[in-house]
C-alpha positions as CSV (number, residue, x, y, z in Angstrom):
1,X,-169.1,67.9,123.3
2,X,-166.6,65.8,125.0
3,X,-167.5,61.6,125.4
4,X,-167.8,60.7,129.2
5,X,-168.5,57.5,127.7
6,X,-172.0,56.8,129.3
7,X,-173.5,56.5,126.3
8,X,-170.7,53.9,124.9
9,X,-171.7,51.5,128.5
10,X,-175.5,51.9,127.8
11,X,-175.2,50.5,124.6
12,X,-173.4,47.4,126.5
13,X,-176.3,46.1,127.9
14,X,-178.0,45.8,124.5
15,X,-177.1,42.9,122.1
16,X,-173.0,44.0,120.8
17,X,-174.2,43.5,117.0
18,X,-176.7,46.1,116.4
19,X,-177.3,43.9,113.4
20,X,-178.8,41.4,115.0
21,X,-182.0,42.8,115.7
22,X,-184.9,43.7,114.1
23,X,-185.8,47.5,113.0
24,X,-188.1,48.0,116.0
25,X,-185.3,47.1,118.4
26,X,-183.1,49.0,116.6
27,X,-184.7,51.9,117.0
28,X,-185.2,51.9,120.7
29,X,-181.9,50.7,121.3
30,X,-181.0,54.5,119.5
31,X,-183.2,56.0,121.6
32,X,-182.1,54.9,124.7
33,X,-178.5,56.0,123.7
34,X,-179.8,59.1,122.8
35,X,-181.4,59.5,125.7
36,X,-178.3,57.7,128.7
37,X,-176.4,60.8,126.3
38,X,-178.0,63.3,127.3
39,X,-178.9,62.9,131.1
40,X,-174.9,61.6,131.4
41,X,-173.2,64.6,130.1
42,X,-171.4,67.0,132.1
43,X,-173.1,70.3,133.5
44,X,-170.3,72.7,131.1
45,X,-171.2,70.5,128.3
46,X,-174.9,70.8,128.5
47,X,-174.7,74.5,129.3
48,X,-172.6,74.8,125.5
49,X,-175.2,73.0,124.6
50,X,-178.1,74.7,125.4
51,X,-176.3,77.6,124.2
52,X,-175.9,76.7,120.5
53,X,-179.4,75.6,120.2
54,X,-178.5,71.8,120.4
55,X,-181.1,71.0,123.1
56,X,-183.9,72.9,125.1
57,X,-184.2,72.9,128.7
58,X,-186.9,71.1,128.8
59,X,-185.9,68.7,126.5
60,X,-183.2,67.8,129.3
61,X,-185.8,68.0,131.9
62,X,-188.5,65.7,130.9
63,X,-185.5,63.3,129.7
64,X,-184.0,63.5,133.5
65,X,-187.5,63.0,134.9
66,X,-188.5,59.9,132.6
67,X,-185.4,58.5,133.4
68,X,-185.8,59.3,137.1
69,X,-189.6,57.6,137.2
70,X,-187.9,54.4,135.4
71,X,-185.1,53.8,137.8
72,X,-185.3,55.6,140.7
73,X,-187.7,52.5,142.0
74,X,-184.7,50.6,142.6
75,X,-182.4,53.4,143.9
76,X,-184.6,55.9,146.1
77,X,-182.6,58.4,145.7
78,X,-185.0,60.9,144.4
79,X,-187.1,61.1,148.2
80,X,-188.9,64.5,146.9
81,X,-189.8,64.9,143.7
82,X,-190.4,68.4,142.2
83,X,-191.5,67.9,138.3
84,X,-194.2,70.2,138.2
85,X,-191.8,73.0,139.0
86,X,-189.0,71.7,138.0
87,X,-191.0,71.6,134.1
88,X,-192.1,75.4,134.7
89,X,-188.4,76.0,135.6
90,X,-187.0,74.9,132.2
91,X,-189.7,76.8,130.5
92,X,-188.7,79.8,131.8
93,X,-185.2,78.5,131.6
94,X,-185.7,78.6,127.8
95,X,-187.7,81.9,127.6
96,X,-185.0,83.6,129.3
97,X,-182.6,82.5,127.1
98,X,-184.3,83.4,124.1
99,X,-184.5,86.9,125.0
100,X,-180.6,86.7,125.2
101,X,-179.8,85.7,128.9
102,X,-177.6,83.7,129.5
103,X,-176.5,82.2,133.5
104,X,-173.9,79.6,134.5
105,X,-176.7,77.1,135.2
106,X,-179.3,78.5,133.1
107,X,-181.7,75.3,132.1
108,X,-179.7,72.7,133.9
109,X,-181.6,70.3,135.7
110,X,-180.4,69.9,139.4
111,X,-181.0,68.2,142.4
112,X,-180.9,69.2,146.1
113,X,-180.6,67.4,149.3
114,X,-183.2,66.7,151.9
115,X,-181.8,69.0,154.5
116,X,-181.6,72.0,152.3
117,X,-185.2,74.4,153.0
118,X,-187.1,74.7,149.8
119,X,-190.4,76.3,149.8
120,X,-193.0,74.5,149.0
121,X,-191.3,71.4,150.0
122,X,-190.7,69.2,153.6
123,X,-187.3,69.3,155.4
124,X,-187.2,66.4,157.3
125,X,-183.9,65.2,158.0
126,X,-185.3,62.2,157.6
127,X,-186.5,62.6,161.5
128,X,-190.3,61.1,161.6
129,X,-191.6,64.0,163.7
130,X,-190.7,66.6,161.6
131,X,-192.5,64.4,158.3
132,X,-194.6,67.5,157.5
133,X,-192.0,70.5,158.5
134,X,-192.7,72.9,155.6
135,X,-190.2,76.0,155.8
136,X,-191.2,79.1,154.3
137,X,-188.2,80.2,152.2
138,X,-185.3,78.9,150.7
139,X,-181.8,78.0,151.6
140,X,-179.4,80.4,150.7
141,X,-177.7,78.0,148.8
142,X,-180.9,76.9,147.2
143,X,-181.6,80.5,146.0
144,X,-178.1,80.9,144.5
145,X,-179.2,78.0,142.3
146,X,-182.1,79.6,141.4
147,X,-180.5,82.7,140.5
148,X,-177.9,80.7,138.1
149,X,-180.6,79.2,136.3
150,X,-180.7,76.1,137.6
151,X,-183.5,73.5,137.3
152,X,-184.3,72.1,140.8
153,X,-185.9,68.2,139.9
154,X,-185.8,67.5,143.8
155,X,-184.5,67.1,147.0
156,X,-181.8,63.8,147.5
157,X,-182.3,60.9,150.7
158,X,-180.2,61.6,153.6
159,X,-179.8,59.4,157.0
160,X,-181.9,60.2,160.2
161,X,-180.2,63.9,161.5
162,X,-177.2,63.8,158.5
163,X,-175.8,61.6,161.1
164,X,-175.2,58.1,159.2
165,X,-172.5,57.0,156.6
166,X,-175.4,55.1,155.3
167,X,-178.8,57.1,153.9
168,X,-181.7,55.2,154.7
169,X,-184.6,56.6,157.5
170,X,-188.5,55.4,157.9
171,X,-189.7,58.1,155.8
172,X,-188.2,57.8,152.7
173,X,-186.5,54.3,153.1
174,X,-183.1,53.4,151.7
175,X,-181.1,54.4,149.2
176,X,-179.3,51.5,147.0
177,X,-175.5,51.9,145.8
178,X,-176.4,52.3,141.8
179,X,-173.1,49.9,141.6
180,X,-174.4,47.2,143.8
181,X,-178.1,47.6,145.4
182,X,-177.3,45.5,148.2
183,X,-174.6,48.1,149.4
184,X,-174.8,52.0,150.6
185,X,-174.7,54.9,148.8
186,X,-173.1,56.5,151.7
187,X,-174.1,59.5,154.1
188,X,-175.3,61.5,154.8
189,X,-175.4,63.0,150.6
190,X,-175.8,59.5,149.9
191,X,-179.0,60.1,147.7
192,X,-177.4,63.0,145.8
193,X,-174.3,60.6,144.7
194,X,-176.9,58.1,144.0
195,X,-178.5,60.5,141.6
196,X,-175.5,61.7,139.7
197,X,-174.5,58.2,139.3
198,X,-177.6,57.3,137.9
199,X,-177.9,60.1,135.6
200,X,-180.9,61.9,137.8
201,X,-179.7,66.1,137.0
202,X,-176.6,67.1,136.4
203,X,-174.8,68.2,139.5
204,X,-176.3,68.3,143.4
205,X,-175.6,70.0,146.5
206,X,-174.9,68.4,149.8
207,X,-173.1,69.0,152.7
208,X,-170.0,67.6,154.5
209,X,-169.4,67.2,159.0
210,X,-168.2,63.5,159.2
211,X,-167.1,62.8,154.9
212,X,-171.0,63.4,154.0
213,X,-169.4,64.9,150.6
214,X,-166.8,62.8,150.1
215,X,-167.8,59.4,151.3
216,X,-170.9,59.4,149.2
217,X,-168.8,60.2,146.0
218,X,-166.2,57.4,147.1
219,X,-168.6,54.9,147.1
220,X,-170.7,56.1,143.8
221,X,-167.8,56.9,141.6
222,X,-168.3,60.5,141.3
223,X,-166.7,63.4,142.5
224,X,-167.5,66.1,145.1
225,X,-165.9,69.2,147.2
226,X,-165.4,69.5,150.9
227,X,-164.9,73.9,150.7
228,X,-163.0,75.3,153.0
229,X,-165.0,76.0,156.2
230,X,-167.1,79.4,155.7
231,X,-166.2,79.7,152.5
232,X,-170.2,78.5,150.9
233,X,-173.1,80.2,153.4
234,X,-174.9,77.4,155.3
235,X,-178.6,79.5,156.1
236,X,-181.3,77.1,155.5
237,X,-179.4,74.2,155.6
238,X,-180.8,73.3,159.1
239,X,-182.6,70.6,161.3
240,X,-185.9,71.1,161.7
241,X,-188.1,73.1,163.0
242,X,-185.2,75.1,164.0
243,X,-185.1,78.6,162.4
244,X,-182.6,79.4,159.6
245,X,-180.4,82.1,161.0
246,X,-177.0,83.2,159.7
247,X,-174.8,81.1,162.0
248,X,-171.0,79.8,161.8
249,X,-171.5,76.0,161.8
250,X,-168.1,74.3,163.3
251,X,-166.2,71.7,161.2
252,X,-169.9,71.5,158.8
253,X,-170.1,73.3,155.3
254,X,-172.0,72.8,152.6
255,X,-170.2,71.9,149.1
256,X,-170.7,70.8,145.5
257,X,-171.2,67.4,143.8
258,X,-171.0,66.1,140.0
259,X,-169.7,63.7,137.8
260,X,-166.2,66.0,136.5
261,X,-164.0,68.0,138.2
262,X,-164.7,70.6,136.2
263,X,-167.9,70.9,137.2
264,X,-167.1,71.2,140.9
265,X,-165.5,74.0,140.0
266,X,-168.5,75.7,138.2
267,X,-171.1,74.7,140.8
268,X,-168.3,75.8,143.6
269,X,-168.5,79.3,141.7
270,X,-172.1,78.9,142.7
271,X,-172.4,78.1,145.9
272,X,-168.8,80.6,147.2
273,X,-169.3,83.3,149.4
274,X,-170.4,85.5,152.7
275,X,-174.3,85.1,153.5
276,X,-176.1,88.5,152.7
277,X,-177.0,89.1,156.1
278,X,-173.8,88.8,157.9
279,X,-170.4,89.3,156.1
280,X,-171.8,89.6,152.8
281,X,-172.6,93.2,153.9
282,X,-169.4,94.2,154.0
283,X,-167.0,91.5,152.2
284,X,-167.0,89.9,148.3
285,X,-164.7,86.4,148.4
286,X,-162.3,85.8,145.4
287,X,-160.2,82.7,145.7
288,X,-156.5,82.4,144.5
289,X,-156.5,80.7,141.4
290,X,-154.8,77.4,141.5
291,X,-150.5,77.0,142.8
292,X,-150.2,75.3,139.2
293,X,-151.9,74.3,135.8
294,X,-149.5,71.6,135.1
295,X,-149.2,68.1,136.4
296,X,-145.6,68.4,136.4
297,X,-145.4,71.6,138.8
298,X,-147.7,69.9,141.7
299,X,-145.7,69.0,145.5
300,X,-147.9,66.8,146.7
301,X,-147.9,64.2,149.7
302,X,-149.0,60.8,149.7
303,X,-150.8,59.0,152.5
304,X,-152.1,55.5,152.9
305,X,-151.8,54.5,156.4
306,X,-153.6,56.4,159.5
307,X,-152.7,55.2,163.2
308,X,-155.8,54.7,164.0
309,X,-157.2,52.3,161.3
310,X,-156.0,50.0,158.7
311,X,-156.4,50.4,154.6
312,X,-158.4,47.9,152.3
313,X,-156.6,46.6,150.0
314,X,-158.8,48.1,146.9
315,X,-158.6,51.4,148.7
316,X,-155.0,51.5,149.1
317,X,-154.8,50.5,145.3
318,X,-157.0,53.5,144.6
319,X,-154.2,55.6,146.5
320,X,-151.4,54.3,144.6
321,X,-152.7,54.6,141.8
322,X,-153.1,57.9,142.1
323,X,-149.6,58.0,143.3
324,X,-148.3,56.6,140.3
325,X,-150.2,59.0,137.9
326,X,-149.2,61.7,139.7
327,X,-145.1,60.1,139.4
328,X,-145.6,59.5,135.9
329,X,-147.0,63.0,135.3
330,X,-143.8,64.3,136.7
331,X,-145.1,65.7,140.0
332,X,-142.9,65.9,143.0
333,X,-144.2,62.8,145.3
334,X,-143.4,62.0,148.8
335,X,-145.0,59.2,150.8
336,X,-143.3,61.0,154.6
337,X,-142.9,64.4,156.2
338,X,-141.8,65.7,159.0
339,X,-144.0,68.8,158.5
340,X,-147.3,66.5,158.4
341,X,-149.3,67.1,161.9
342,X,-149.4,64.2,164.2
343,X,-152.4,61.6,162.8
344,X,-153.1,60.1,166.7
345,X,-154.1,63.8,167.9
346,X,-155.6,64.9,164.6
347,X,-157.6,61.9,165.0
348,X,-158.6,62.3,168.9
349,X,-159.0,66.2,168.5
350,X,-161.8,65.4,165.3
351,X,-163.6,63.2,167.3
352,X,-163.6,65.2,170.2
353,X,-165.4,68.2,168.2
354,X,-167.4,65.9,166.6
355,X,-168.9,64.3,169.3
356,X,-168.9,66.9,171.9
357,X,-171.1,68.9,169.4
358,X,-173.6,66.2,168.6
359,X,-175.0,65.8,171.4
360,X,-175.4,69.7,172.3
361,X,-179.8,69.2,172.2
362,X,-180.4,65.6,173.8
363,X,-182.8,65.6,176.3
364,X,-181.2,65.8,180.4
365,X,-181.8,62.5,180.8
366,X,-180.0,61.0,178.1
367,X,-177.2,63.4,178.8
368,X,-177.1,62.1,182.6
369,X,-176.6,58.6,181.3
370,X,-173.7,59.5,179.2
371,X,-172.0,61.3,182.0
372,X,-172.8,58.2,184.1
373,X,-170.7,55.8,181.3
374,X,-168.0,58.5,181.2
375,X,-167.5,58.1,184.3
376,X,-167.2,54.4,184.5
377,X,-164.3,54.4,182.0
378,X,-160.5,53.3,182.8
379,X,-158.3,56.1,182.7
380,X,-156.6,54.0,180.6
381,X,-158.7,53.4,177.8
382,X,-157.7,55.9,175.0
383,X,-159.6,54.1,172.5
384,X,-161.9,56.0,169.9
385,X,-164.7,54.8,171.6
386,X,-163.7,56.1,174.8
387,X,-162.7,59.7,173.2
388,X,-166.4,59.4,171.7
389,X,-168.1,58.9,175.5
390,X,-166.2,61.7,176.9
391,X,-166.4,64.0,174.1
392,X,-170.4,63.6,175.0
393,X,-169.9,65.0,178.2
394,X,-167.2,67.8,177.2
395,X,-167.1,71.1,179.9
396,X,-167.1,74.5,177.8
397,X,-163.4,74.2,179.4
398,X,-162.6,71.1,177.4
399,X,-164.1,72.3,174.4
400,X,-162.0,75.1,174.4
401,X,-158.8,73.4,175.1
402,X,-159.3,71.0,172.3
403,X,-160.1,74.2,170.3
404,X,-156.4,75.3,171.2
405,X,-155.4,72.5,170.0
406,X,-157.1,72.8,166.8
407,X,-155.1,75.8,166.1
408,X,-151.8,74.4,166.4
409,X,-153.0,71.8,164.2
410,X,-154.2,74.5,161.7
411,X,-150.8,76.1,161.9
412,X,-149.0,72.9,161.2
413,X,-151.0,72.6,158.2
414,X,-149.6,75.8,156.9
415,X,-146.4,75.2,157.2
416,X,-146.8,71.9,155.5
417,X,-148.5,73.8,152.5
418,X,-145.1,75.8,152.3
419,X,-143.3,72.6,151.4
420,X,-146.6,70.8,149.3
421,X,-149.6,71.5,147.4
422,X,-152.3,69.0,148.1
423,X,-152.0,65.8,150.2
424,X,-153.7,62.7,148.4
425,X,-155.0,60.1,151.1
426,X,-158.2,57.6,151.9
427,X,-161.6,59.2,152.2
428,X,-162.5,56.0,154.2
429,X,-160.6,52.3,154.1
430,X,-163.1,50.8,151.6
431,X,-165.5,50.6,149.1
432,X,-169.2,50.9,149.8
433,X,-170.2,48.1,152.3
434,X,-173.1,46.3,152.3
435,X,-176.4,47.5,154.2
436,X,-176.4,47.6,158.4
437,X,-179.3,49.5,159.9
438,X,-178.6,47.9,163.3
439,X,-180.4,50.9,165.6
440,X,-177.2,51.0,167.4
441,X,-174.4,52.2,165.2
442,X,-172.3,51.2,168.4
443,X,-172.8,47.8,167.5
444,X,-172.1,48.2,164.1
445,X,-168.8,46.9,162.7
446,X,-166.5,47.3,159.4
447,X,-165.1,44.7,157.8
448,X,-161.8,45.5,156.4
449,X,-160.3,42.8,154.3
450,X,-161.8,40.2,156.9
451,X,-161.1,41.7,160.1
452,X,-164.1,44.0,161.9
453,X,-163.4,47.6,163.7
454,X,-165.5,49.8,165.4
455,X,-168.0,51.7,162.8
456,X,-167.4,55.2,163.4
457,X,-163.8,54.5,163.4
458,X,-163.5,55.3,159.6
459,X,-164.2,58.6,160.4
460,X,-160.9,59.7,161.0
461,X,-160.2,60.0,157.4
462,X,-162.8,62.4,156.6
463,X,-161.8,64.5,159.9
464,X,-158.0,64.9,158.5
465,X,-160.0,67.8,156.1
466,X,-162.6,68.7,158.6
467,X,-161.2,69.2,162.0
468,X,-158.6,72.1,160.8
469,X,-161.3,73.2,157.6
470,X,-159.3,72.2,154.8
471,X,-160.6,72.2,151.4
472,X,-160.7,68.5,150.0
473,X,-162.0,67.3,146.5
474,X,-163.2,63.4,146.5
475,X,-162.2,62.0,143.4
476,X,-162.9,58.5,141.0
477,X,-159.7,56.4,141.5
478,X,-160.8,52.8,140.3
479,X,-162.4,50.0,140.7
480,X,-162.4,47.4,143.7
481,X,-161.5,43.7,142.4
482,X,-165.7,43.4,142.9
483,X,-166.3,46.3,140.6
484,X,-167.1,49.1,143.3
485,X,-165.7,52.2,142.6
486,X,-163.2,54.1,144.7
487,X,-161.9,57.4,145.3
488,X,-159.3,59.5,147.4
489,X,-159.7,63.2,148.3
490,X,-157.2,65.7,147.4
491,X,-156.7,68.0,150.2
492,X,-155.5,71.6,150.0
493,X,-154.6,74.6,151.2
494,X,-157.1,76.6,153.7
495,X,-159.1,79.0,150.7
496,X,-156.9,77.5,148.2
497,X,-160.0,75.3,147.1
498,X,-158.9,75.9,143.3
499,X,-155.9,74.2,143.7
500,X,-157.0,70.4,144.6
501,X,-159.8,71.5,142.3
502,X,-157.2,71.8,139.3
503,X,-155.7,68.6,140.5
504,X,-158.7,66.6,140.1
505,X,-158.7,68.2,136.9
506,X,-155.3,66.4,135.7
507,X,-156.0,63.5,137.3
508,X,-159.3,63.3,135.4
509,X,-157.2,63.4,131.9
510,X,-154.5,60.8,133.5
511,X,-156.6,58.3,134.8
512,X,-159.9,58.8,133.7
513,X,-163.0,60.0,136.0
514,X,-166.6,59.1,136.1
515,X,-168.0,55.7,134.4
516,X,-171.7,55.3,134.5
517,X,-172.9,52.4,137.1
518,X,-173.1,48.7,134.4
């Protein structure tokens, strides 16, 4: 199997001279490497694994669950815990396999986030009055992992309504950055990046409107995919107590999460296709396979700088560092193009969407206050904040000509794909901030090498992938000068998913990927 090298940094916090201690501590300094081994290896490598014999599945179970009952008091990222099943699971997990079956997740122990629907379990959304919301099947992306063999451990903490870049709501509490406990773990698929950084299951499943994929993965220092809109069926993976029905989300999807590219790619294998009950009755999907397999053949495009926001400093080393991998790998780099669609509008048409879409069920009243502040605003003020408030109050005649404008945008970003492969930029401007559960995330600011913005400003980022439904694949670049890790995302090609899915791959061998949290 290959070394991630998890094992190597749990041995660090033990004594470096093994010969140093007596026999006893020797021994259960061996089993705890043994045991960071096994519950840090990557999904592929447990699956060859489990196929040669090397390990049961519920070996790798009970190890992910003791390990999840030791430190998951001072993460919280594990909100549900399923054992009992999950144990039953990699029984059968087992059994199957010794009558000669043999699945791409057969015996691998998972987890799932909060807002999936699993039977036998609450979907909450982490919204108090849904705290006992019991759905009576599962997501369709929950079954898929079922039927691959997968071992569910749990469901993941996400913020109140997905609609946080922080996870923390009164039901479950908070969930701790594994790096630095007084910091996020992002949102809203905060708790699954928690749990893959600290070794809770193998891979996870989220889901991705605002960066909930990729900002989580940034801040954790492990990877994740943003699919291409309607590429992974979303049924089931909806607020409460609303029913799951077979609908077209807009800018949402719902994507993979582990710690190697690599396995992106296998859960993504997963979780790809039409739902059953709507175009799965009459269309299969098979992606392209990847523009390149070389280093050397990839065009891409390098972005640090968006109009609308400045770049850390740690983040914009992250970028170039990336930059310069790519450079020395003998990839065609360019830092401008004239082809790139205009960063202002792709901001203000993101946000527009965004907002004008989240506040489709609030009650009249509320809704007649907002209309009351939109109206109050200067003409003048083109601010985000501004686009926010009258994105609120959208006509179905606004929506739709910001719609139109999506569409140029979408055709821009095929012609750019002519000329490039993948454009490498910032998933947000920096590492994983500190803890702010002010009640108004209006209030809430973002300190960016000392000077504050507007929270929800950092958005714009994550919307450069979201607004036209770009593929993007978040990805370990480094480490701040504090330690935190950080990524980029690499964004493709629309249903060309395997192509900044192979470039993660390279980029893993160049630079290195996943470290486990010291």
């Amino acid at each position: 199997m290959r070394d991630f090298g998890p094992a190597k940094a749990a041995v660090s916090t033990f004594p470096a001279d093994a010969g140093d201690l007596c026999g006893d501590e020797r021994l259960q300094q061996a089993v705890r490497v043994e045991f960071m081994e096994w519950n840090f290896q990557a999904a592929e490598d447990l699956a060859a694994a489990l196929r040669a014999g090397e390990v049961s599945s519920v070996e790798l179970t009970d190890e992910a669950i003791a390990r999840i009952e030791r430190d998951d008091k001072a993460i919280n990222a594990i909100c549900v815990p399923d054992f009992d099943r999950a144990r039953a699971a990699a029984r059968g997990a087992d059994q199957a396999r010794a009558r000669g079956e043999d699945r791409p997740l057969l015996g691998i122990p998972v987890t799932v986030k909060e807002s999936y629907n699993i039977a036998g379990l609450p979907t909450t959304w982490g919204m108090t009055p849904q705290a006992n919301f019991m759905p009576a099947e599962d997501a369709v992306q929950v079954s898929r992992l079922k039927a691959a063999g997968a071992v569910v451990l749990g469901k993941t903490n996400v913020p109140v309504g997905l609609q946080d870049i922080q996870s923390f709501n009164e039901i479950y509490g908070t969930t701790n950055n594994p790096w630095d406990h007084g910091r996020t773990s992002g949102g809203s698929s905060g708790g699954s990046a928690a749990a893959l950084a600290s070794g809770f299951g193998a891979l996870s499943i989220g889901s991705d409107l605002a960066g909930s994929l990729r900002t989580p993965a940034h801040f954790c220092g492990v990877y994740a995919h943003k699919p291409t809109l309607g590429l992974a069926a979303t049924r089931g993976m909806v607020a409460p107590p609303a029913p799951p029905l077979p609908v077209d989300l807009d800018l949402a999807v719902v994507g993979p999460m582990a710690r190697t590219a690599r396995d992106l790619t296998l859960l993504l294998d997963v979780m790809a296709g039409p739902d059953p009950l709507t175009y799965g009755v009459a269309y299969d999907v098979t992606l392209p396979p990847a523009r390149h397999e070389r280093l050397c053949d990839f065009r891409v495009l390098v972005l640090e700088e968006h109009p609308f926001i400045p770049t850390g400093a740690a983040v914009r080393a992250g970028v170039n560092r990336v930059a310069d991998a790519l450079v020395d790998g003998g990839a065609r780099v360019e830092r401008h193009s004239p082809l790139l669609p205009d960063l202002t509008e792709a901001g203000l048409l993101y946000t527009q969407l965004l907002f004008s879409g989240s506040v489709a069920r609030f009650p009249v009243e509320a809704y007649e206050q907002l209309q009351t502040r939109a109206a109050e605003l200067s003409a003048d003020d083109q601010s985000l904040d501004a686009t926010r408030l009258r994105a609120m109050v959208f006509s179905h005649r606004d929506w739709i000509e910001t719609n139109n404008r999506r569409e140029l945008h979408r055709h821009g970003w095929r012609q750019l794909f002519a000329e490039f492969d993948v454009v490498v930029c910032p998933i947000t401007p920096t590492p994983a901030f500190g803890h702010d559960h002010n009640p108004n995330p209006l209030e809430r600011r973002l300190d960016i090498d000392g000077v504050e913005y507007p929270y929800f400003d950092q958005l714009v980022w994550a919307g450069l992938a979201t607004m036209p439904g770009l593929p993007a694949t978040a990805v370990p670049a480094g480490r701040s000068p504090e330690g935190l890790p950080v990524g980029v995302q690499l964004i493709g090609p629309m249903f060309e998913d395997r192509t900044p899915l192979r470039l993660a791959e390279l980029l893993e061998q160049k630079i290195g990927g996943f470290q486990a949290p010291r």
